[in-house]
PyMOL Python script that loads the backbone (N, CA, C, O; Angstrom):
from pymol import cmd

cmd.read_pdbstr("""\
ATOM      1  N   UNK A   1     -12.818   6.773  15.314  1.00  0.00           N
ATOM      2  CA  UNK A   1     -11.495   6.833  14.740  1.00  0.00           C
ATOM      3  C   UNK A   1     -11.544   6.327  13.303  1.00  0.00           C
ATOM      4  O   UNK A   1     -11.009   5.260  13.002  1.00  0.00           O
ATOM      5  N   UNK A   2     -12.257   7.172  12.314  1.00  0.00           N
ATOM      6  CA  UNK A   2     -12.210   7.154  10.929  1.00  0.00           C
ATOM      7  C   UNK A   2     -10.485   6.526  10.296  1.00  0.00           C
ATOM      8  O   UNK A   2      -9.475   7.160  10.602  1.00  0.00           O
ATOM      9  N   UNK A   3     -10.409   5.401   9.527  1.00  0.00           N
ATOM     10  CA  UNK A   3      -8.742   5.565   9.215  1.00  0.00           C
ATOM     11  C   UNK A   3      -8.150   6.156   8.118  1.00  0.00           C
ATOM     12  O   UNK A   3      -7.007   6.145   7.661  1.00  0.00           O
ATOM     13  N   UNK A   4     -10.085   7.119   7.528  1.00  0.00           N
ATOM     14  CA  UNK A   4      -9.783   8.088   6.621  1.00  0.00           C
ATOM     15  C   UNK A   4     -10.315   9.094   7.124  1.00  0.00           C
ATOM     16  O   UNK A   4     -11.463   9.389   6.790  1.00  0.00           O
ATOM     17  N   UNK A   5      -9.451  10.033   8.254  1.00  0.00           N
ATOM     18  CA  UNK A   5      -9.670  10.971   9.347  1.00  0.00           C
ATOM     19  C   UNK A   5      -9.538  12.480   7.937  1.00  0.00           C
ATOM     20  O   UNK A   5     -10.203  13.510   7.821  1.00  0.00           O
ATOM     21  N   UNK A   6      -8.303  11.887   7.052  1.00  0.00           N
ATOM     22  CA  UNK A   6      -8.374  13.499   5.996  1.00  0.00           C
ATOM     23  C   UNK A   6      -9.205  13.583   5.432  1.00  0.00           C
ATOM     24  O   UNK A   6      -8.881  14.079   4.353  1.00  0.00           O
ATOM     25  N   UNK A   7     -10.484  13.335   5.491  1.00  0.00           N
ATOM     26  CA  UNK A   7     -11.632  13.477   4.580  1.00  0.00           C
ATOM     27  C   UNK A   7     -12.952  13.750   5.269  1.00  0.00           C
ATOM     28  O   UNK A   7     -14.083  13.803   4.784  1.00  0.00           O
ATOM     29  N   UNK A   8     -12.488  13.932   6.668  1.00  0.00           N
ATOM     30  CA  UNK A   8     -13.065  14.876   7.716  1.00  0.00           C
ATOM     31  C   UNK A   8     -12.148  16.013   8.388  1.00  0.00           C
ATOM     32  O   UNK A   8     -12.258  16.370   9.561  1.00  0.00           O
ATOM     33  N   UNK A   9     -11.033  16.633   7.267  1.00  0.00           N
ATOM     34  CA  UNK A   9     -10.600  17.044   7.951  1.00  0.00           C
ATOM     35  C   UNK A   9      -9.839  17.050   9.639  1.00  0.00           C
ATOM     36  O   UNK A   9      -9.700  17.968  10.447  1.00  0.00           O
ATOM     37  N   UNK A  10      -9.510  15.801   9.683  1.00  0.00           N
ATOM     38  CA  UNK A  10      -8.967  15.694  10.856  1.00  0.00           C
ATOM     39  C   UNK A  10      -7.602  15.087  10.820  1.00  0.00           C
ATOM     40  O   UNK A  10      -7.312  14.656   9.704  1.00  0.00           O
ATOM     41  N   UNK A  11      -6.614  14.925  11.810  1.00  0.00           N
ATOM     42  CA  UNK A  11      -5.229  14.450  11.520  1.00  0.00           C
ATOM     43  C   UNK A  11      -5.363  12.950  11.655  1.00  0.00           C
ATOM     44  O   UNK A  11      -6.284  12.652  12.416  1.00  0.00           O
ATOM     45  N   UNK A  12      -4.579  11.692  11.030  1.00  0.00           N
ATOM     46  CA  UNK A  12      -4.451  10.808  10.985  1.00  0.00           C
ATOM     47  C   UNK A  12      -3.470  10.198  11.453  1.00  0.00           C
ATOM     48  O   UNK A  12      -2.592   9.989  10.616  1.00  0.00           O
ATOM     49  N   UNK A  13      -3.239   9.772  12.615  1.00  0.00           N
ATOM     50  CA  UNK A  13      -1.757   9.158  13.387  1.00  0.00           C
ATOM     51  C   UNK A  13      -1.614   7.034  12.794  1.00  0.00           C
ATOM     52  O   UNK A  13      -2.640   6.357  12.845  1.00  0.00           O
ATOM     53  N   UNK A  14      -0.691   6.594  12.471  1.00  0.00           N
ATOM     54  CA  UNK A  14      -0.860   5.518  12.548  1.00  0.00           C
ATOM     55  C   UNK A  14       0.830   4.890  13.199  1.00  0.00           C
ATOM     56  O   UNK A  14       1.866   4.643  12.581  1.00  0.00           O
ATOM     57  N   UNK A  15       0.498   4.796  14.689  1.00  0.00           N
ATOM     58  CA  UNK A  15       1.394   3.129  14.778  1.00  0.00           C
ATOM     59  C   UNK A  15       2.424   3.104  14.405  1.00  0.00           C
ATOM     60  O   UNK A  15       2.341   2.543  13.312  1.00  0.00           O
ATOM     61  N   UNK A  16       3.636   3.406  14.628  1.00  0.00           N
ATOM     62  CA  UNK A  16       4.796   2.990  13.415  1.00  0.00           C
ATOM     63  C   UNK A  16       5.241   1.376  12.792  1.00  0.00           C
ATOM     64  O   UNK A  16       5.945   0.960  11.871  1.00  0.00           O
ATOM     65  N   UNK A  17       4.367   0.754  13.897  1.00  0.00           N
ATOM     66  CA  UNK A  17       4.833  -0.891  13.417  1.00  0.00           C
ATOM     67  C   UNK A  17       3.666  -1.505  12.656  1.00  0.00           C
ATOM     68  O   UNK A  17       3.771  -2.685  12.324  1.00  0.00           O
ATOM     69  N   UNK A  18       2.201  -0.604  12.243  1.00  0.00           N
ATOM     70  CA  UNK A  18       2.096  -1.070  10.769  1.00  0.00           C
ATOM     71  C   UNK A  18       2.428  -0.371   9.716  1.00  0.00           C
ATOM     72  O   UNK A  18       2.287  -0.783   8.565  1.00  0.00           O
ATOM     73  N   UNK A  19       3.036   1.079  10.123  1.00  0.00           N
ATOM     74  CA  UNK A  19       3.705   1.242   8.706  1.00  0.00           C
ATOM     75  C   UNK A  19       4.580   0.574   8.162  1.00  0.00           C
ATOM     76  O   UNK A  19       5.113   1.019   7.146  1.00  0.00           O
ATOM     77  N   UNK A  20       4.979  -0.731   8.718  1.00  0.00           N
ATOM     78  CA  UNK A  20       6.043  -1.268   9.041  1.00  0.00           C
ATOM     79  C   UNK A  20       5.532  -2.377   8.283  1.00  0.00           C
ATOM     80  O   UNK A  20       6.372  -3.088   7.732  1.00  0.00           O
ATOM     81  N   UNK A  21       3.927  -2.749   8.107  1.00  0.00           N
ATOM     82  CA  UNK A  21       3.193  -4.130   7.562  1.00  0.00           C
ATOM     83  C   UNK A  21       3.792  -3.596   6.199  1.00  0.00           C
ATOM     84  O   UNK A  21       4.600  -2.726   5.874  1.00  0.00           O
ATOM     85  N   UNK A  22       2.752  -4.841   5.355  1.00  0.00           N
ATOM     86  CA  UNK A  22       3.030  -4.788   3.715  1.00  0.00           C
ATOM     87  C   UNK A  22       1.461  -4.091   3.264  1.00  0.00           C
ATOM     88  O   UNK A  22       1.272  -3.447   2.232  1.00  0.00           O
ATOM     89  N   UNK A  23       0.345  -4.423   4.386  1.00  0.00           N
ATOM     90  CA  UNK A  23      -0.771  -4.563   4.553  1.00  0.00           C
ATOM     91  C   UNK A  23      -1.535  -3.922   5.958  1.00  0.00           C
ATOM     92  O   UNK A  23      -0.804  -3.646   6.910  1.00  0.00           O
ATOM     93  N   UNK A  24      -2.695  -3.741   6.045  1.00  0.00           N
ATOM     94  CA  UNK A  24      -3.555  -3.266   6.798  1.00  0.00           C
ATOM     95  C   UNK A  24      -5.114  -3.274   6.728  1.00  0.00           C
ATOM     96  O   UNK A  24      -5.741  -2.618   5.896  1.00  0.00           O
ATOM     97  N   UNK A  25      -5.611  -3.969   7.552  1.00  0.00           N
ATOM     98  CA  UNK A  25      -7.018  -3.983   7.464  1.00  0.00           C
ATOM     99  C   UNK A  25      -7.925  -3.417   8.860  1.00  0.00           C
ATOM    100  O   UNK A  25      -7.844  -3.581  10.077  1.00  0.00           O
ATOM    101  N   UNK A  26      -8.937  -2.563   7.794  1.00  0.00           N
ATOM    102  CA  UNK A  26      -9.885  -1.892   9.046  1.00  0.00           C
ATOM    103  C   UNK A  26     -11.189  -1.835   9.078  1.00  0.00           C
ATOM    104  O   UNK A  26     -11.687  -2.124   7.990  1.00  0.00           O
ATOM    105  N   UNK A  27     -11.915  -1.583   9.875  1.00  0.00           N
ATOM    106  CA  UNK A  27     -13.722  -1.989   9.521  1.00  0.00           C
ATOM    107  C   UNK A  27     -14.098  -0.638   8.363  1.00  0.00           C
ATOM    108  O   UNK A  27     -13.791   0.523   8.092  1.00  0.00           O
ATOM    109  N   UNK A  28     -15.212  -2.061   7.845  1.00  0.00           N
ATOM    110  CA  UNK A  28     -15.376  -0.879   6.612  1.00  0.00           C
ATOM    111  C   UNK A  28     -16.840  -0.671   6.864  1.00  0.00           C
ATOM    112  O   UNK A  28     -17.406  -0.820   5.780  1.00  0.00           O
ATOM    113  N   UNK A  29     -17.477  -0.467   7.556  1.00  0.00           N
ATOM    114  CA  UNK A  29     -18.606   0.198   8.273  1.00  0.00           C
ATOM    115  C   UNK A  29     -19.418  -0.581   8.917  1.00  0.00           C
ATOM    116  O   UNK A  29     -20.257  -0.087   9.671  1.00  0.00           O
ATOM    117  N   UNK A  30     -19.308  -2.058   8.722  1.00  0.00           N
ATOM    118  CA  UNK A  30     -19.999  -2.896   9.855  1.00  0.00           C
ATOM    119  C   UNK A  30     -19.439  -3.797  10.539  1.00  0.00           C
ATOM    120  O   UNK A  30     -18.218  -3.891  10.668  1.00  0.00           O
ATOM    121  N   UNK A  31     -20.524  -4.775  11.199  1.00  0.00           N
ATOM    122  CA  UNK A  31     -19.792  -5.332  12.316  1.00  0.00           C
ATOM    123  C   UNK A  31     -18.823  -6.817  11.620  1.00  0.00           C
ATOM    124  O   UNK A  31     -17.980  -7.482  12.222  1.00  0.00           O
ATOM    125  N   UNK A  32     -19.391  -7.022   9.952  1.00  0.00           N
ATOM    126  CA  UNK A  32     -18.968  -8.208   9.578  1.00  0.00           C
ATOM    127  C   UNK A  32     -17.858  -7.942   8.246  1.00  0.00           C
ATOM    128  O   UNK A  32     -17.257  -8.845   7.665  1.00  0.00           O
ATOM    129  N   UNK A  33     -17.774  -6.683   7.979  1.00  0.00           N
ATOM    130  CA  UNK A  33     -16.770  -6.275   6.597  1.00  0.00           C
ATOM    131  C   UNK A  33     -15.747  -5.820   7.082  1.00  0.00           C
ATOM    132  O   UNK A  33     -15.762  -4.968   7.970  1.00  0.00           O
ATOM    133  N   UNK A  34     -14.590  -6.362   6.530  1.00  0.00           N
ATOM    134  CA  UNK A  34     -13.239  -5.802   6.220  1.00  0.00           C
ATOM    135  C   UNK A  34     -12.549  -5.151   5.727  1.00  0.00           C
ATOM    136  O   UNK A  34     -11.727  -5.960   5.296  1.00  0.00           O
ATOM    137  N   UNK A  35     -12.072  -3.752   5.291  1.00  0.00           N
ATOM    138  CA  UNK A  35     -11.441  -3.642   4.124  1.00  0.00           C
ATOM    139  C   UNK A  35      -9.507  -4.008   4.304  1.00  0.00           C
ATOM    140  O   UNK A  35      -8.880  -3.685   5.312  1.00  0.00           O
ATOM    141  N   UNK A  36      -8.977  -4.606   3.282  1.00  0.00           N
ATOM    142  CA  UNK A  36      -7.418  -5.082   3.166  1.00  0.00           C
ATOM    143  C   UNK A  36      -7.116  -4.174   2.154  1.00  0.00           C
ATOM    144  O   UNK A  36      -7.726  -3.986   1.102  1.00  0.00           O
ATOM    145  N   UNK A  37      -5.608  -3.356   2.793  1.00  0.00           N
ATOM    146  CA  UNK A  37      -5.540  -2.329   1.890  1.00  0.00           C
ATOM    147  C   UNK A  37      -4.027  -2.572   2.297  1.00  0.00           C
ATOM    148  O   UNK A  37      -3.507  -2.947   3.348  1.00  0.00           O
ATOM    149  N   UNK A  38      -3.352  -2.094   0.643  1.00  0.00           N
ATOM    150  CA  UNK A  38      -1.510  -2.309   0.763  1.00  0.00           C
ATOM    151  C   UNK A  38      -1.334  -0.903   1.561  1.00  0.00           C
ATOM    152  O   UNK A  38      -1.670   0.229   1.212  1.00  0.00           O
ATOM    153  N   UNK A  39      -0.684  -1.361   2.770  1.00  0.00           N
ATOM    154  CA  UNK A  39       0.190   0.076   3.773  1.00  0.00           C
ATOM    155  C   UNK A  39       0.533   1.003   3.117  1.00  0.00           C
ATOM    156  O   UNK A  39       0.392   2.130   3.594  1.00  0.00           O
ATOM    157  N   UNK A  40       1.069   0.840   1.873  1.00  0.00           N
ATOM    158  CA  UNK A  40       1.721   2.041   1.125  1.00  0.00           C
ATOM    159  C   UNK A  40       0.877   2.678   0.256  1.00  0.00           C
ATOM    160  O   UNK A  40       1.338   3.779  -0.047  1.00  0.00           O
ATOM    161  N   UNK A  41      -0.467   2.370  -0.417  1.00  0.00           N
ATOM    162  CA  UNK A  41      -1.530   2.677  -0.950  1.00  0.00           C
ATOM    163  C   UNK A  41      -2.158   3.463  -0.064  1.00  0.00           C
ATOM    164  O   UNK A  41      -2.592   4.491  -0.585  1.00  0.00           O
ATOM    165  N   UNK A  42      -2.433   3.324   1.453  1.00  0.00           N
ATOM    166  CA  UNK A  42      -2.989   3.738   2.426  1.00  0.00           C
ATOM    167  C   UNK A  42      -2.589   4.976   2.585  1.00  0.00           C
ATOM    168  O   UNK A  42      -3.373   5.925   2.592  1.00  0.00           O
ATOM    169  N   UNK A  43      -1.082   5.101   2.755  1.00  0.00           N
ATOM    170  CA  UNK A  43       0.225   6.191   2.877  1.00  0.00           C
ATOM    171  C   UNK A  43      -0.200   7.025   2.111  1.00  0.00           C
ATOM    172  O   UNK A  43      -0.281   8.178   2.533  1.00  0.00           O
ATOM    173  N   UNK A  44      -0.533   6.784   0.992  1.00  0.00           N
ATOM    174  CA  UNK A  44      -0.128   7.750  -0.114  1.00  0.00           C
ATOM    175  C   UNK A  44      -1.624   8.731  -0.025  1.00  0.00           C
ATOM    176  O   UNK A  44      -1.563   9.960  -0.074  1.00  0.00           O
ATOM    177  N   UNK A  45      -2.887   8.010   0.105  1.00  0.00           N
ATOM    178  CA  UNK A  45      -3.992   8.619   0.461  1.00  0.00           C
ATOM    179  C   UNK A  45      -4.256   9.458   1.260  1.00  0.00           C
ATOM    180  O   UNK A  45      -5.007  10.422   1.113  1.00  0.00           O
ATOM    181  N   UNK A  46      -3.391   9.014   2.568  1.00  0.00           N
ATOM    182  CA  UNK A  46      -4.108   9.530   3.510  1.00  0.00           C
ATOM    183  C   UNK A  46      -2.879  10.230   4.009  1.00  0.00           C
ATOM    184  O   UNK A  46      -3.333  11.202   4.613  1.00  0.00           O
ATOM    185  N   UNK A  47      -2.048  10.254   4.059  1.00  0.00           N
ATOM    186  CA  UNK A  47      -0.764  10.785   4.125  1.00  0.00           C
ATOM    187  C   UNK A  47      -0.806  10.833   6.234  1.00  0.00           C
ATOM    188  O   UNK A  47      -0.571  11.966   6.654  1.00  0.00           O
ATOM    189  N   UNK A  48      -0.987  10.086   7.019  1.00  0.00           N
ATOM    190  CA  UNK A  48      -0.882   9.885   8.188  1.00  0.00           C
ATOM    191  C   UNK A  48       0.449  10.471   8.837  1.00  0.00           C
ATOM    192  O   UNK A  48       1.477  10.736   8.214  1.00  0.00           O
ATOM    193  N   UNK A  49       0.249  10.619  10.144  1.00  0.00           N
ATOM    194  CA  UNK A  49       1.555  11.119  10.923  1.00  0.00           C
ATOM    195  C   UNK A  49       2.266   9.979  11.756  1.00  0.00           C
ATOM    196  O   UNK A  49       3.283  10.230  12.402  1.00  0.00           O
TER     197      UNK A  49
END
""", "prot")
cmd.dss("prot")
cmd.show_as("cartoon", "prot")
cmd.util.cbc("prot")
cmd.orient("prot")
């Protein structure tokens, strides 16, 4: 579950109660990194359903 699914061509669903955060964080390819990204920065990228 890529949480940049449009860049495989695939659809992106998120949650309505963190579109709801200010913020969102998701693994950024290992078991010890984070990435923190503003919800609405996220939105605008990835344009989720």
């Amino acid at each position: 579950m890529p949480p940049f699914g449009n860049l495989y061509g695939l659809p992106t669903y998120v949650e309505q109660s963190l579109a709801e955060q200010d913020y969102i964080v998701f693994e950024a390819g290992t078991h010890t990194d984070a990435i923190k990204m503003s919800y609405r920065d996220y939105e605008k990228i990835v344009k989720p359903r």
